[in-house]
C-alpha positions in Angstrom: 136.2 128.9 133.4 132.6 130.6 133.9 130.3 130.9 136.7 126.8 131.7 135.7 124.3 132.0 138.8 120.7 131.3 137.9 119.6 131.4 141.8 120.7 132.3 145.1 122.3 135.0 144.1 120.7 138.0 145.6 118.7 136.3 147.5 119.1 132.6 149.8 116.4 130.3 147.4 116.8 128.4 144.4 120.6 127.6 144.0 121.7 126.8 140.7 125.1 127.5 138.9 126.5 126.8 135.4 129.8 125.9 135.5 131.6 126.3 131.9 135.1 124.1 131.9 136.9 122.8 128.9 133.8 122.6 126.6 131.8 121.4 129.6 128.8 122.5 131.0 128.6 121.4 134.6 125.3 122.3 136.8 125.9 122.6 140.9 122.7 122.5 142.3 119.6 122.3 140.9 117.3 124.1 143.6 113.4 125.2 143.7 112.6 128.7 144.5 110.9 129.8 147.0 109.0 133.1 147.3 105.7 134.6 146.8 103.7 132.3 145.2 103.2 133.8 141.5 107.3 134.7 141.0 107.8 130.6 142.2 105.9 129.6 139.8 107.3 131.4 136.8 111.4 130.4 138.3 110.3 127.4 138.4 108.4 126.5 135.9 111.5 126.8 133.1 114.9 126.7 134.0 117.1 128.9 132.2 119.3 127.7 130.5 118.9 124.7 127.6 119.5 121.6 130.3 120.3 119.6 127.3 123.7 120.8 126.8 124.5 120.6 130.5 127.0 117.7 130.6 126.8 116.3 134.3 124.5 117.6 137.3 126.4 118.0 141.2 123.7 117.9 143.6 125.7 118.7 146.9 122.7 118.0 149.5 119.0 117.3 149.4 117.4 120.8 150.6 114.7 121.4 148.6 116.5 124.3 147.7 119.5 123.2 145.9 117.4 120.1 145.1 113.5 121.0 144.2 113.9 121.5 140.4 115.5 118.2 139.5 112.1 117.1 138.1 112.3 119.9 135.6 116.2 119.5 134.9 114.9 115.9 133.5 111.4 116.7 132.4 113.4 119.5 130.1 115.6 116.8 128.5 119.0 116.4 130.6 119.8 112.9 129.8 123.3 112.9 132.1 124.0 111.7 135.3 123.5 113.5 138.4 126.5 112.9 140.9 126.0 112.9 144.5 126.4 111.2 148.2 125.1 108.2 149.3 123.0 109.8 151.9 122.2 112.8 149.8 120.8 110.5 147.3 118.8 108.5 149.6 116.8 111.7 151.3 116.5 113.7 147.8 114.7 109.9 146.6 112.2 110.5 149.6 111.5 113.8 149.2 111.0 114.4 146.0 109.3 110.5 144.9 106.5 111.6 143.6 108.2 114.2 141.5 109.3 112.4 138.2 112.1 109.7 137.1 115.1 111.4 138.0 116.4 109.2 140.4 117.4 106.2 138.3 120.1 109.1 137.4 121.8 109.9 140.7 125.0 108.3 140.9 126.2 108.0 144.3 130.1 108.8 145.2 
């Protein structure tokens, strides 16, 4: 197994891990950064890592920052499901509405 952190690591914004098990490539989190206003933009304008080979998406809760960038996990091309709560589901749906199709993707546990 391998643990690659893309965000919140040195710092509390943007949480997103990689997770490499068994020829899978599982994302926990999916998070927006925040900071000053020109280093947001550039984190999170491209995610990076190639979201099409990320096998399923773990969205634990709806912050905005473990939940921000799922517009651009599925505007990149990540075509798999995103597994969540019930609840977590139905707040990430309000906030993020007007942020892309993603939703029809969450699969609630």
């Amino acid at each position: 197994m391998r643990i690659t952190f893309y965000g919140a690591a040195h710092t509390v914004t943007g949480s997103q891990f990689l997770l490499e098990i068994n020829n899978q490539r599982l994302l926990l989190e999916c998070g927006l950064y925040q900071g000053k206003r020109q280093e947001a933009f550039t984190r999170n304008r491209r995610l990076p890592f190639d979201v099409r080979t990320v096998s399923a998406m773990i969205l634990s809760h709806a912050h905005i920052d473990h939940s921000g960038n799922l517009p651009s996990l599925v505007k990149g091309g990540y075509a798999g499901p995103i597994y969540t709560t019930p609840a977590t589901a139905d707040l990430a749906d309000i906030m993020l509405q007007d942020s892309g199709t993603f939703r029809k993707r969450m699969q609630r546990l």
